[in-house]
N, C-alpha and C positions, 0 to 999 in steps of 0.2 A: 438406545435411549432417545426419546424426544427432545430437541432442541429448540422447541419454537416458542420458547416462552424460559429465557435465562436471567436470574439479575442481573445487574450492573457489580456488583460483589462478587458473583458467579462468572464473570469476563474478568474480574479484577485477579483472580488466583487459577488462570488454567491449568495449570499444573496441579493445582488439587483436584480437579475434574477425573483424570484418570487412577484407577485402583493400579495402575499398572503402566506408569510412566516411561519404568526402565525398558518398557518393550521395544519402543521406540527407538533403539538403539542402533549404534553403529557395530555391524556384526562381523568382527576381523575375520574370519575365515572368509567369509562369504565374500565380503568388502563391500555391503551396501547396507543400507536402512530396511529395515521389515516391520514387519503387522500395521495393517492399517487399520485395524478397529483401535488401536491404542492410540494412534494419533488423531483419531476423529472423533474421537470423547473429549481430546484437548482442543476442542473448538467447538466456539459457541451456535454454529447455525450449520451444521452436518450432522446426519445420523446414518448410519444404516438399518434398515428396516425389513423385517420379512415379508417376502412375498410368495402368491400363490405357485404351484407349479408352473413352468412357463409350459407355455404350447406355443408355439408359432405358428397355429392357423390362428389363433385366435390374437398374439402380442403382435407380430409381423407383417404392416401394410407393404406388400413388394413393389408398389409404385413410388414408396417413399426415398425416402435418401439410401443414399450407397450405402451408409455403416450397417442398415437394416440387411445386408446381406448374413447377416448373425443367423438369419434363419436357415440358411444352409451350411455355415461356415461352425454355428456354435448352438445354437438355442435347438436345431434341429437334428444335431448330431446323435447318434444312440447311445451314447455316454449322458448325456442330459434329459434327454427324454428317457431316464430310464425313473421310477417312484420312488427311487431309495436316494433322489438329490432331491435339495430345498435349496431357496435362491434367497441374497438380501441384496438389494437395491441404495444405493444413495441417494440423500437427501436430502435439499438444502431447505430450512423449513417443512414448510409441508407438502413440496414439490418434489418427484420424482425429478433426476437430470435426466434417466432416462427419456423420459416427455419432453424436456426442453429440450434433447437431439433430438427428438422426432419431431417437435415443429419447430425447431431453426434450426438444422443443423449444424455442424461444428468446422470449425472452432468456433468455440463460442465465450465470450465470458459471462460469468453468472453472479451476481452478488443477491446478500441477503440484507435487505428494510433494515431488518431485526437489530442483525449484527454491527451496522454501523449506528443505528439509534444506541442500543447500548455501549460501544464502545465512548463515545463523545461523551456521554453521559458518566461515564465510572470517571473521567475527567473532569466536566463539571462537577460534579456530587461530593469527589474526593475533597476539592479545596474549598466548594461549600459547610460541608459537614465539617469542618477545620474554621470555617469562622472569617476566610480569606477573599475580598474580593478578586475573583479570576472571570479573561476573557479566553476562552479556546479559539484561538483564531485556526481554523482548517487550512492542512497546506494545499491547495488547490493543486500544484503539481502533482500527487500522492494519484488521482484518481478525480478528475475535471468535470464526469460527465455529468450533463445538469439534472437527473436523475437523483446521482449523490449529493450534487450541493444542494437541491432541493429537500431532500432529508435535512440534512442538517444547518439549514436558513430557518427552517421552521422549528426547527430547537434554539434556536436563539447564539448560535452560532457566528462567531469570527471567521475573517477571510485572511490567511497569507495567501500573498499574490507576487509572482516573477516578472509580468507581462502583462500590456493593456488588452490582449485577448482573455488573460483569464480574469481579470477585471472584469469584461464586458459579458464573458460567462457567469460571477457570481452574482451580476446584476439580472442578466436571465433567468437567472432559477430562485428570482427574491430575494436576494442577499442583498445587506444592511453596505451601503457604503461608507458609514461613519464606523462601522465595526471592520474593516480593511486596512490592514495593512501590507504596504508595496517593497518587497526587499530586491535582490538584484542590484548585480554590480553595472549595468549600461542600461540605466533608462536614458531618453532622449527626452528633448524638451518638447516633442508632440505627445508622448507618454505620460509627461509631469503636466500637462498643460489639461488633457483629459480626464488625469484622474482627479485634477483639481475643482473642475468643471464637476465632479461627481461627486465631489465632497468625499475625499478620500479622507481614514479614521489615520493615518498616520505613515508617511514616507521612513521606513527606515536606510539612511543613507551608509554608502558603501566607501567614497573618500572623499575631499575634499573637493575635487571637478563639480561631483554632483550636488554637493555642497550648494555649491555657488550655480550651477543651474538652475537646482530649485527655487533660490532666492531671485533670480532674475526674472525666470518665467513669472512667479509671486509676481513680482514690482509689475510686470507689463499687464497682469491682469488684477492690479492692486486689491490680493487677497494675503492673509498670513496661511504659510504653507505649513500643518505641522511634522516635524520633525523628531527621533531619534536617533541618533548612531551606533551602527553597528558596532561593535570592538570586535577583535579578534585579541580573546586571551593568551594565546599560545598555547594551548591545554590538548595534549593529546588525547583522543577520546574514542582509542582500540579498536576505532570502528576501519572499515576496510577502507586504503587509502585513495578512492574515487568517488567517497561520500564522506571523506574528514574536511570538514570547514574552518576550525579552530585553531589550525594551525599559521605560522608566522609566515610558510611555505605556499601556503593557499590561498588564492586570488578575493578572498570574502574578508570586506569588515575594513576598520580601521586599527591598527595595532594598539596594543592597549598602553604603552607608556607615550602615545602620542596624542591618547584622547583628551586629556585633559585642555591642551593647546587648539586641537578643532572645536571641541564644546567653546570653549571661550571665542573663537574668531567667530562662530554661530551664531552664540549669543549678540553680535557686533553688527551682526548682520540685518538691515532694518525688514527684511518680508519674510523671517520666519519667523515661528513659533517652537520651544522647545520643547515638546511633552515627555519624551522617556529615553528609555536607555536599554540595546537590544545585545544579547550575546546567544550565538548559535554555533554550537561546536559538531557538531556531525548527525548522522543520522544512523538505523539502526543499533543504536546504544542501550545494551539489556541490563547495563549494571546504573543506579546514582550515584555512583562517586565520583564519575568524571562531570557529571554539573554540579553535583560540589564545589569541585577544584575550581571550575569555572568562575562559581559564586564567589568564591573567594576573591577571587581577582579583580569580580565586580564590585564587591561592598567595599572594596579598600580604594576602588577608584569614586565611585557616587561618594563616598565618605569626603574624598579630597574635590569633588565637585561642590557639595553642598557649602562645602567653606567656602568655597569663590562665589558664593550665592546659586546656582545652578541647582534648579531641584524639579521634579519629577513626577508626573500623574500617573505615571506606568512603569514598571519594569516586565521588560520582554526577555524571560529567560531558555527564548529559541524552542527548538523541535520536543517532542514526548519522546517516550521509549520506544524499542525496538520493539519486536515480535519473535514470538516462537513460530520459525518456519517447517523443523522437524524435529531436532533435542536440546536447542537450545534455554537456557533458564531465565525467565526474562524477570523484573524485579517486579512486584505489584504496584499500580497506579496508586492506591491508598498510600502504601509506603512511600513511595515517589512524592508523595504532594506532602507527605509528613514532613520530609526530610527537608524539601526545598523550604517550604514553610517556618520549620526548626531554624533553617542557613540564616533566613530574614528577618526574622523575627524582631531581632533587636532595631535593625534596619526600620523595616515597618514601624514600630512601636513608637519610635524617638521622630518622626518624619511628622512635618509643620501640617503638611493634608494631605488626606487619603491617597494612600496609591494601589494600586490596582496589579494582579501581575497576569502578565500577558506571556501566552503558550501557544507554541507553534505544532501541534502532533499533525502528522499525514499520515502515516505508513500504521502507524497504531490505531487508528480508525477504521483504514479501509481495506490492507492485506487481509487479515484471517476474516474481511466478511464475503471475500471473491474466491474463486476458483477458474480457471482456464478449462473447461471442457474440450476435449478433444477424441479422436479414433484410429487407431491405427489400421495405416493403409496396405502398408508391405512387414513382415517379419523377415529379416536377414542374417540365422543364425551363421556362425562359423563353422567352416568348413574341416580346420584346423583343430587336432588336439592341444597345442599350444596354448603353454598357462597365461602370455599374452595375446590373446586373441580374443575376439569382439565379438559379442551379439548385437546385432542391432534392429532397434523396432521404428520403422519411418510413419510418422504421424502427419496428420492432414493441418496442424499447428507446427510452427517455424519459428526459428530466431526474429522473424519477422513481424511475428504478431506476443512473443516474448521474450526480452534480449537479456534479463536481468543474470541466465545463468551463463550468457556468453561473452559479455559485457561486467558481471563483475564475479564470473565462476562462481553465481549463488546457488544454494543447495533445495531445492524446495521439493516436498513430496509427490509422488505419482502413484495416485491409487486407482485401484479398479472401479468401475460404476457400479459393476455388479459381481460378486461373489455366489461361488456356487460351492457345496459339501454335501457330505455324508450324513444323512439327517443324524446319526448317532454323534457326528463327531463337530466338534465346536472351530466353526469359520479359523477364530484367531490363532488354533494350535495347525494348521495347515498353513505350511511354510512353502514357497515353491525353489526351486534348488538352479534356475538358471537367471544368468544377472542380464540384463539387458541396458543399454545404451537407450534413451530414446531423443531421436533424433530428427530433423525436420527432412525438407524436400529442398531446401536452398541451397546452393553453388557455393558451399565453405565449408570447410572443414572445423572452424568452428559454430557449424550452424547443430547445438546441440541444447537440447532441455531437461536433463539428465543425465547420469551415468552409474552404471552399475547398477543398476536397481534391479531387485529379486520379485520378480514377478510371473506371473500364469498369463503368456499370451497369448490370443488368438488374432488372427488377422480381420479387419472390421468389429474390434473390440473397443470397447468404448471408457477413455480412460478421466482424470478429472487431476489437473494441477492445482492442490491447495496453496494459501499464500497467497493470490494472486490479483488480489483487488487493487493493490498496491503497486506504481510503478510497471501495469504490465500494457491494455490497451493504449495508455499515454504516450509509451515508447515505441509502442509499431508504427512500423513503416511500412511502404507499399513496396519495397527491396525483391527484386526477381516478377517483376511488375504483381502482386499478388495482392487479392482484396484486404484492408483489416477485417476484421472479423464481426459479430455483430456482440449488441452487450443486452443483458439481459436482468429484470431486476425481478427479486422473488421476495412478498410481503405473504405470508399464510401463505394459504393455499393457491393464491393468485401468481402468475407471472403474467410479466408484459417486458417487452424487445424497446429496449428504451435508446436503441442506437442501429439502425438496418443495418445489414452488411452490403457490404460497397460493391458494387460489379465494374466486371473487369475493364467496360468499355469508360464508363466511369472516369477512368484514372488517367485517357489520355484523350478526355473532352474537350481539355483545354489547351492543347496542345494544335501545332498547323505545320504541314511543309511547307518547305519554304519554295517562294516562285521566283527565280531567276531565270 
C-alpha cells in the first residue's frame, strides 16, 4: 500500500492500519517477532512495493559500494535469477532505500518530511479540534537535526530545549525563540544569560539554586526572566527506569509538596516573572493514565497556588505518548488530548485569563518517521546443535551509531530491504525458520541491535531498523574511533543527505602530540 499521502487521523489509530495486527507477534517457539509486511502497514511512511525482475547487469553498478556485492552473493545467484521469483523493495515515501544505499551508503538514517509533518500535526489538530489553546513545544533531544526542526519551525512549532547548543540549533533551522522552552536540571548562568539575550519563551526551573540564578543573571542584565517550575509528582509512569522522571528518586523537578513554598519565595523575588507550571513524568508512555495521576496532583497543587494569588498563562503538562516500536498498544493522540482536556476542564473554565497548555512530545514525532538503514557484513551461524547457541549476523551499523537497544535493552524491528517469493505464493505467509542476533563490529559484548530475530540472510544484504528517528543519531558516538553515520531526508519522491557522513581522519583533527 502507498504511504505517501496519510491523514493526521490515519497516524492517530495505527493499529487500525493493519488487517493483521496480531501478526506482529512474539512467536514462543521460535522466540522472536515475525512478518514484516504486518508491521509496516502500522506506519505511516513505509511500504513495500513490487518490483520488476531484478537482473544484476542492469540493478548492479560494481564500482559502487561493498553491499552491491548482492550481485554475486544474492541478486545474481540461480535461485533468483530464476522467473518463477518476484521481488518487493521498501519504501520510504516514494523512495526506494535501496537508492539511498546506493548513493550514500550505510549506515545510514533515513526519515520521512511526511511522517514528521503528520505526526505534530495529529498533536496540534487533536486539542484544536477540542476548542483548547495548545503549544507543541518539540523535544529537540528526540532527533536535533536542523532538517527536522526545520519542518516543524515552519508548522508553527514549540521548542523544548536541554542545552544552549540546542537552543542555538532551533534558532538555525528558524525556530521562534519566544515559542522555547529551557528545561534541564544544570543550566549555568552563561546559559540563562544567552538564552535571555534571545528572548527565551520560558525557563522551566529544576530547584531552587537555579531559582536564584535566574533572578540574578535577570537583575545584572535588568530584564524579567520568565519562569515555571518543574514539580515532580512522585507518579510512577511504567515507563522503563532510565527514562522515569516523575519519580521522588529521580534527579528532575521540584517535589511536589515543596512547591508551593518555591512558588511563593519566586514570586519574592524582584527579576522574575511567573508564567506557568511544568510536570514531566517520563518518556515512552503508551497508556493516559499515568498523566492523569500526574494531573491530579497538579490541579490540587495550582488550586492551592491560585489561593496564594499565584496564577498561570500556561500549563506544561510535559512529554506526549510513546510509540509502537513492534506490538506494543499505544493509546491515540485524539483520545490523549480528550482526556487531558476532560482532567482540566474545570481548571480552565474557572481560571481569571486564558491559559494555554503546553506539551512536550519528541519521541512521538520523530521515531516511527526514521529507520537506521543498514547491511550486513559477515553471517556467523552456530556451529553447535545446542538449543543455547547463537546465530549471529555483523552489520556495518553498531551500538555506536544506535545504543538505544544496548543502553536500555529496547526492542525495535529489523526488516529486510528487499523481499523475495514464489510468484504464486504471498511474501507475508513465508516465515524463515533461523533466528539471528544482529550485532555490531564494536569491542563488547553488549554491542548488540537485536536479538533473536527470524530472518532470510544473506551476506551484503541490506537490512532497515524501524523506530528509529527517535533517540538514535543523537546518541552516537564516534566509540572504536568509527564515523556517525550520515542522515538522510525523503519528501515524495526526492531525497537529499541533510547530514554528510564523517571521515575517519575527521575525528582526530583536532587532536596533537604532545612535544616534550
Amino acid at each position: 500500500m502507498s504511504m505517501s499521502v496519510v491523514s493526521s487521523h490515519s497516524f492517530d489509530k495505527l493499529s487500525e492500519l493493519s488487517a493483521d495486527r496480531s501478526a506482529i507477534r512474539y512467536d514462543t517457539d521460535m522466540g522472536c517477532y515475525i512478518n514484516p509486511h504486518a508491521l509496516v502497514d502500522c506506519l505511516p511512511y513505509l511500504s513495500y512495493r513490487p518490483c520488476r525482475h531484478l537482473d544484476h547487469q542492469s540493478q548492479i553498478d560494481h564500482e559502487s559500494f561493498a553491499f552491491e556485492q548482492l550481485a554475486s552473493e544474492q541478486l545474481a545467484s540461480e535461485q533468483l535469477a530464476s522467473e518463477q521469483l518476484a521481488f518487493e523493495q521498501l519504501y520510504v515515501e516514494e523512495v526506494s532505500l535501496f537508492d539511498v544505499a546506493k548513493k550514500f551508503a550505510t549506515p545510514c538514517y533515513v526519515y520521512s518530511h511526511t511522517a514528521i509533518k503528520q505526526a505534530y500535526l495529529a498533536y496540534a489538530n487533536a486539542f484544536a479540534d477540542l476548542g483548547v489553546p495548545a503549544q507543541v513545544c518539540y523535544a529537540v533531544k528526540a532527533n536535533s537535526n536542523l532538517a527536522v526542526l526545520g519542518v516543524l519551525s515552519e508548522l508553527g512549532s514549540g521548542f523544548d530545549i536541554v542545552s544552549v547548543g540546542e537552543l542555538m540549533r532551533v534558532l538555525a533551522a528558524g525556530g521562534d525563540a519566544s515559542k522555547v522552552v529551557y528545561s534541564g536540571v544544570g543550566k549555568t548562568a552563561c546559559d540563562i544569560r544567552y538564552a535571555l539575550e534571545k528572548g527565551i519563551g520560558c525557563f522551566n526551573v529544576e530547584s531552587v539554586s537555579e531559582l536564584e540564578l535566574i533572578d540574578r543573571v535577570a537583575g545584572q542584565m535588568q530584564v524579567k526572566a520568565p519562569i515555571s517550575l518543574r514539580i515532580n509528582p512522585n507518579v510512577d509512569a511504567g515507563t522503563h527506569p532510565y527514562i522515569s522522571t516523575g519519580l521522588k528518586q529521580n534527579k528532575f523537578g521540584i517535589a511536589h509538596n515543596q512547591a508551593l513554598a518555591v512558588y511563593q519565595h519566586a514570586q519574592a523575588l524582584p527579576n522574575l516573572n511567573i508564567v506557568g507550571i511544568d510536570c514531566h513524568i517520563g518518556s515512552q508512555l503508551t497508556e493516559t493514565e499515568p498523566f492523569l495521576h500526574a494531573l491530579d496532583k497538579l490541579i490540587d497543587l495550582i488550586e492551592k497556588l491560585n489561593g496564594a494569588g499565584i496564577e498561570f498563562a500556561h500549563i506544561d503538562i510535559g512529554g506526549g505518548l510513546g510509540v509502537q516500536y513492534i506490538d506494543e498498544s499505544v493509546d491515540a493522540v485524539a483520545d490523549f488530548a480528550a482526556a487531558v482536556t476532560n482532567q482540566l476542564k474545570k481548571l480552565l473554565d474557572n481560571a481569571k485569563k486564558p491559559i494555554t497548555l503546553f506539551l512536550e512530545p519528541g519521541r512521538s514525532i520523530v521515531a516511527n518517521a526514521g529507520v537506521l538503514l543498514t547491511h550486513v557484513d559477515v553471517l556467523k551461524p552456530s556451529l553447535s546443535l545446542d538449543n543455547d547457541s547463537k546465530n549471529f549476523a555483523i552489520v556495518d551499523a553498531a551500538m555506536n551509531d544506535l545504543i538505544r537497544p544496548a543502553l536500555y535493552e529496547a526492542e525495535m524491528a529489523v526488516i529486510p530491504v528487499m523481499l523475495a517469493k514464489q510468484s504464486d505464493e504471498p511474501i507475508s505467509q513465508s516465515v524463515p525458520k533461523t533466528a539471528w542476533d544482529i550485532v555490531g563490529a564494536i569491542c563488547e559484548t553488549g554491542d548488540f541491535l537485536a536479538k533473536a530475530r527470524l530472518l532470510d540472510l544473506k551476506e551484503q544484504q541490506l537490512l532497515a531498523m524501524t523506530g528509529a528517528g527517535a533517540y538514535g543519531f543523537v546518541m552516537s558516538s564516534n566509540y572504536n574511533t568509527r564515523p556517525r553515520a550520515c542522515e538522510v531526508m525523503v519528501c515524495g519522491d526526492k531525497m537529499q543527505q541533510i547530514r554528510a557522513r564523517e571521515r575517519i581522519e575527521d575525528l582526530f583533527a583536532t587532536e596533537s602530540l604532545m612535544n616534550v
